[in-house]
PLY file of the C-alpha trace (Angstrom):
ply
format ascii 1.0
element vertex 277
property float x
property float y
property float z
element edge 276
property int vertex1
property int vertex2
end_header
-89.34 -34.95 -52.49
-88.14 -31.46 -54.14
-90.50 -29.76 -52.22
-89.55 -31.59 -48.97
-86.23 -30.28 -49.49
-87.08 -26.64 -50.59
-88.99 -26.78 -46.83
-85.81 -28.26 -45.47
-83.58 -25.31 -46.82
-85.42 -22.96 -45.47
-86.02 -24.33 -42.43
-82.43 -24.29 -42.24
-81.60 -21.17 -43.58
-84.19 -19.54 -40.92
-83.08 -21.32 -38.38
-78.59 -19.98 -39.24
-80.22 -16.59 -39.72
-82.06 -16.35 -35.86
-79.07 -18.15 -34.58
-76.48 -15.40 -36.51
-79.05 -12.52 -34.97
-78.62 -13.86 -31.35
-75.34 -15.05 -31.12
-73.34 -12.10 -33.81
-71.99 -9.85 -31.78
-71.87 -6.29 -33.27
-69.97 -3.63 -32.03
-71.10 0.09 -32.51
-68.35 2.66 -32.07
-69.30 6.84 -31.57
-66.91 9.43 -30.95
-68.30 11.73 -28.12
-67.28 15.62 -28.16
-67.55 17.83 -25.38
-65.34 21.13 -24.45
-65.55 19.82 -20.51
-63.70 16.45 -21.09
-60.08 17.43 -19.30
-57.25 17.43 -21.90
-55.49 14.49 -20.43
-58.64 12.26 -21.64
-59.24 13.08 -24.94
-59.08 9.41 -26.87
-60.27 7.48 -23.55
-62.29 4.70 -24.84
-65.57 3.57 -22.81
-66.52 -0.09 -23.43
-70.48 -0.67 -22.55
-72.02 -3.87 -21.33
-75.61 -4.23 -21.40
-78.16 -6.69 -20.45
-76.59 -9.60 -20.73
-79.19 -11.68 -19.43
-76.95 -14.59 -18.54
-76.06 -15.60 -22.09
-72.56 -16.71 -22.83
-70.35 -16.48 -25.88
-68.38 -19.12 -26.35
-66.92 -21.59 -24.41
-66.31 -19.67 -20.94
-67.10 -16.26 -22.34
-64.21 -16.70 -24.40
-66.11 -15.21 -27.92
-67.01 -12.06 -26.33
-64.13 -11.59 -23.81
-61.52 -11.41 -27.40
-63.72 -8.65 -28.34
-63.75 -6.42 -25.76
-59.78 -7.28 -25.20
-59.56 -6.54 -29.10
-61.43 -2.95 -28.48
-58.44 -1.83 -25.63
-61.22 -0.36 -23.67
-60.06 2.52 -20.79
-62.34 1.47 -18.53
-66.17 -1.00 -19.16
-69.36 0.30 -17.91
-72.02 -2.48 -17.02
-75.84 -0.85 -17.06
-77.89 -3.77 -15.81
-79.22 -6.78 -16.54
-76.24 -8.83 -15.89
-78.47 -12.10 -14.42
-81.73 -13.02 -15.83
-84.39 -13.61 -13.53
-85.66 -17.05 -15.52
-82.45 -18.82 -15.62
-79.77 -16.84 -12.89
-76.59 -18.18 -12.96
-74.39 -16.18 -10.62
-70.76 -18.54 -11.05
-71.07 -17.82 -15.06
-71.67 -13.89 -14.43
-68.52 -13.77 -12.17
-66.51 -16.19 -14.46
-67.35 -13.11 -17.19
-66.40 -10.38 -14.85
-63.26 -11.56 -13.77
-62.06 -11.92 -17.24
-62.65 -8.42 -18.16
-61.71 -6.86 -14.53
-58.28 -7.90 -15.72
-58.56 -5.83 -19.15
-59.88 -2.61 -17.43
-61.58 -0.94 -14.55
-65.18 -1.97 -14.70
-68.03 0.05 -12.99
-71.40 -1.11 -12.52
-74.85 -0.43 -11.80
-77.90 -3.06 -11.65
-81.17 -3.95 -13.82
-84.62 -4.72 -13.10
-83.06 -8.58 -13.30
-80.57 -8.78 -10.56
-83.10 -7.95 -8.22
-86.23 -10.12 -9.67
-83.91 -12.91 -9.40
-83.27 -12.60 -5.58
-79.54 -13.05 -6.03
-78.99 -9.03 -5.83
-77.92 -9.65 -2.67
-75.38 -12.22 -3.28
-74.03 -10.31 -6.08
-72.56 -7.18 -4.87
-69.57 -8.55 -2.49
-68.75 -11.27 -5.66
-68.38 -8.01 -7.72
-66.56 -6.10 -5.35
-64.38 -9.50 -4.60
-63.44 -8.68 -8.20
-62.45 -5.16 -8.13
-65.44 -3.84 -9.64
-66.66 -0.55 -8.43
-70.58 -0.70 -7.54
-72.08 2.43 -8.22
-75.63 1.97 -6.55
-76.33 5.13 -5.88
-72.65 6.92 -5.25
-69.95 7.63 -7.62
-66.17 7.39 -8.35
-63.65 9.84 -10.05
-61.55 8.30 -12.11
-57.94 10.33 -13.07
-55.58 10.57 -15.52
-52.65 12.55 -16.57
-49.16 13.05 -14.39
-49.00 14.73 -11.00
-46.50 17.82 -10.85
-46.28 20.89 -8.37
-48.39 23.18 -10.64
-50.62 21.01 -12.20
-52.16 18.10 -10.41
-54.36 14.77 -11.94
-57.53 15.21 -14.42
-60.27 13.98 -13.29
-64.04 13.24 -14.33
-66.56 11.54 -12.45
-68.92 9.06 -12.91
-72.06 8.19 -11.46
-74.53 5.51 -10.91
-78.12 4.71 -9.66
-79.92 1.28 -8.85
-82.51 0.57 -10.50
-85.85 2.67 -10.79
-87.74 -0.93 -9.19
-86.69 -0.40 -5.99
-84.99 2.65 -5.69
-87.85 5.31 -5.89
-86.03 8.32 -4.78
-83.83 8.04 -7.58
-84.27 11.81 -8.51
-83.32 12.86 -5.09
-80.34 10.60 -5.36
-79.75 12.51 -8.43
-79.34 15.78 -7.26
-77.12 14.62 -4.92
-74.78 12.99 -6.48
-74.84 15.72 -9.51
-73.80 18.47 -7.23
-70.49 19.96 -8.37
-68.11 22.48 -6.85
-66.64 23.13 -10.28
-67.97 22.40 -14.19
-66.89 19.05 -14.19
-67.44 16.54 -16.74
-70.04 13.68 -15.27
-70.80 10.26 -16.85
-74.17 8.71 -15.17
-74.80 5.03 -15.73
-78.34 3.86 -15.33
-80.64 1.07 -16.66
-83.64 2.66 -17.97
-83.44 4.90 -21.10
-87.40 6.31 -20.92
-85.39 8.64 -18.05
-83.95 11.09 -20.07
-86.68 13.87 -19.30
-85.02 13.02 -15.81
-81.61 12.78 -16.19
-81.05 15.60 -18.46
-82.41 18.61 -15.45
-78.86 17.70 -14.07
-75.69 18.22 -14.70
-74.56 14.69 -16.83
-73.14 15.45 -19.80
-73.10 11.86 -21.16
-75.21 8.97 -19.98
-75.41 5.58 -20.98
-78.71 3.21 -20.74
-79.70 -0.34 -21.79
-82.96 -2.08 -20.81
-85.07 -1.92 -24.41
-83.21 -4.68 -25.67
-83.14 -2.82 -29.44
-87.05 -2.86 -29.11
-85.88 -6.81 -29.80
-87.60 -6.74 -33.27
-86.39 -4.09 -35.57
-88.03 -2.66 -38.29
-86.21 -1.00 -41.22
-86.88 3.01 -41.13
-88.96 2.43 -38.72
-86.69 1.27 -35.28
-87.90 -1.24 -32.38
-91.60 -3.01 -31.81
-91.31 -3.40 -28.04
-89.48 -2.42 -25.12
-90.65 -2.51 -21.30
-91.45 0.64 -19.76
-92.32 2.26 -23.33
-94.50 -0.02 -24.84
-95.09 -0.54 -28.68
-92.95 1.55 -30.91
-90.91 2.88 -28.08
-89.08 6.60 -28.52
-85.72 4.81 -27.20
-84.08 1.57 -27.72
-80.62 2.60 -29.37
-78.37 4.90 -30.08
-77.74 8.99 -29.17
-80.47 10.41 -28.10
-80.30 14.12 -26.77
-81.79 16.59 -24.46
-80.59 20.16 -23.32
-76.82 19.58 -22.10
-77.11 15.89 -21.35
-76.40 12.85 -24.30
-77.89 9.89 -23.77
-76.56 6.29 -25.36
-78.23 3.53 -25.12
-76.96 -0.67 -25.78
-79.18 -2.89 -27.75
-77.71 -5.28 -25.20
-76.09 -9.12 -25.81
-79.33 -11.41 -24.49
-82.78 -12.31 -24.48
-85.07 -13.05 -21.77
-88.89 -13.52 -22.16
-88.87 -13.46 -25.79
-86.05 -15.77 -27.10
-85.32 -14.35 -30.54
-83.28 -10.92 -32.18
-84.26 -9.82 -35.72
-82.56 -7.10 -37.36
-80.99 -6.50 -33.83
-77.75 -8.35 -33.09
-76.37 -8.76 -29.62
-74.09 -5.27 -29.21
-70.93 -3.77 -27.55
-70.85 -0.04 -27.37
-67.82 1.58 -27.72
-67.69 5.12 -26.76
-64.37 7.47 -27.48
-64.18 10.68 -25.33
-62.91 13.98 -27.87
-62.30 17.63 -27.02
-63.98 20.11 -29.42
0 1
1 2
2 3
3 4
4 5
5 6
6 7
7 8
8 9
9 10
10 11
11 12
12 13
13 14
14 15
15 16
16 17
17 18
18 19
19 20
20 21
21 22
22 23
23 24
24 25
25 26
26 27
27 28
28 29
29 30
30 31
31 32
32 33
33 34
34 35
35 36
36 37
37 38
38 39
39 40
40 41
41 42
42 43
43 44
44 45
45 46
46 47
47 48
48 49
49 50
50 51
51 52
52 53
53 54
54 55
55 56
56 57
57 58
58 59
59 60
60 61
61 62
62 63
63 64
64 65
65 66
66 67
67 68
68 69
69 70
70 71
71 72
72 73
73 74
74 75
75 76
76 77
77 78
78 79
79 80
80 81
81 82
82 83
83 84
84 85
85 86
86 87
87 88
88 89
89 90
90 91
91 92
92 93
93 94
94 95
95 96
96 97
97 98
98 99
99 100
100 101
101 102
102 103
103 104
104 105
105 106
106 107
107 108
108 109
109 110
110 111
111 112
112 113
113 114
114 115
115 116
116 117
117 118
118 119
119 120
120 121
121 122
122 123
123 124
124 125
125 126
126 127
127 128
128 129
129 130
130 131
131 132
132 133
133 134
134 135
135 136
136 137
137 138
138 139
139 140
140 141
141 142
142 143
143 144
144 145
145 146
146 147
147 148
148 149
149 150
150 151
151 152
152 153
153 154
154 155
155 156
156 157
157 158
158 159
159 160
160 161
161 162
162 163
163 164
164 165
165 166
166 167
167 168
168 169
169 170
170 171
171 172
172 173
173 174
174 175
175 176
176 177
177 178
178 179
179 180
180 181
181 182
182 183
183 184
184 185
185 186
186 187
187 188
188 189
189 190
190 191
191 192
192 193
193 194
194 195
195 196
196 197
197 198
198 199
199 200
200 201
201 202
202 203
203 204
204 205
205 206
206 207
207 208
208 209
209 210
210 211
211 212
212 213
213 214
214 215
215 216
216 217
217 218
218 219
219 220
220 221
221 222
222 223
223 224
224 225
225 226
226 227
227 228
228 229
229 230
230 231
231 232
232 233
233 234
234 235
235 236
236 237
237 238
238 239
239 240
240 241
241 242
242 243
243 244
244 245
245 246
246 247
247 248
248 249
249 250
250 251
251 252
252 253
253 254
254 255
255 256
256 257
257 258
258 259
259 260
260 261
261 262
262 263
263 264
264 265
265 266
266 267
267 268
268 269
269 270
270 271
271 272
272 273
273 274
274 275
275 276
């Protein structure tokens, strides 16, 4: 009977301990320095959103929308992965993003996911329905500071590609939508962090990634088992990462999809604050 119960305790405690790893929600804050960020945004907080799978927190996203409300994001960057190809749900994707379209502006590029589900299709216009700006392949400038005769709005831009599975010009796309006039400060969002060889022969100073899911099992000292597109051990799962000019931050992501479990790796919101050196 003792031992019956020693199993049962365990069992339990196991069982608390993979639920706290999937369902925790950790957020990881950085403070990102750069001479090029315009005056006028220094403090301007970034909120990312990463692979998301189609999991929910709480009750109509209500656990992880009080987060990101708590965090008073400037504007929420959404790298992929918002569907899962296994169980799509469209109506509980757009029931998250129209909660958080009314906190801040929210830009958006896709996954492998929305597209191996065959709901890509149906998913742009129910973004854009919701004021989100779709960068597949174009960008947006977003502005700040007060309009006057001499001096006119700050501005950086930010970019954003489809996914490497079926957009295989990406680095073409690339150098287009890199091209500057000026030294401007350029934020590219894009799925796939094994790019960075790629994205760093442009001119991004910060880019942020999702897609290795943390390497989903994490070892102490030692980082991630898995990730697709990298293999065992892969170089990037989370974090800064860094190459010439260009910074690279990647989201452990919120959800699961072939593998149901996080250890050591708990679902994660990236917050990013802009400084000037």
């Amino acid at each position: 009977m003792k031992l019956f119960k020693k199993i049962l305790f365990c069992a339990f405690m196991v069982a608390a301990y993979l639920y706290w790893q999937d369902n925790g929600i950790l957020v990881t804050k950085y403070q990102y320095h750069n001479t090029k960020i315009p005056k006028s945004f220094s403090g301007y907080r970034i909120l990312q959103l990463s692979d998301l799978q189609n999991k929910t927190f709480g009750k109509h996203h209500k656990k992880i929308v009080s987060i990101i409300q708590k965090q008073k994001p400037d504007c929420i960057v959404i790298t992929g992965d918002l569907l899962d190809r296994n169980r799509t749900n469209i109506a509980s994707a757009i029931e998250l993003i129209a909660k958080i379209a009314n906190l801040a502006p929210v830009y958006y590029v896709s996954g492998n996911h929305e597209h191996q589900s065959g709901k890509y299709e149906e998913l742009i216009p129910l973004l854009k329905e919701n004021g989100v700006f779709v960068l597949e392949n174009n960008k947006e400038s977003i502005t700040k500071g007060q309009e006057s005769i001499t001096k006119g709005q700050e501005s950086i831009s930010i970019l954003g590609i489809k996914d490497k599975s079926v957009n295989k010009n990406y680095q073409q796309v690339l150098t287009a939508l890199s091209k500057t006039e000026k030294p401007a400060f350029q934020i590219l969002l894009s799925h796939r962090p094994e790019l960075l060889s790629v994205y760093s022969q442009y001119d991004i100073d910060l880019v942020f990634t999702g897609h290795a899911h943390g390497g989903q099992i994490r070892i102490p000292f030692v980082g991630g088992i898995f990730a697709p597109h990298q293999g065992f051990f892969p170089k990037y799962t989370s974090g800064v990462h860094q190459q010439n000019q260009t910074t690279m931050i990647i989201s452990r992501g919120l959800g699961n999809s072939t593998f149901p479990f996080r250890i050591n790796n708990r679902p994660e919101l990236v917050v990013v604050t802009l400084a000037i050196d």
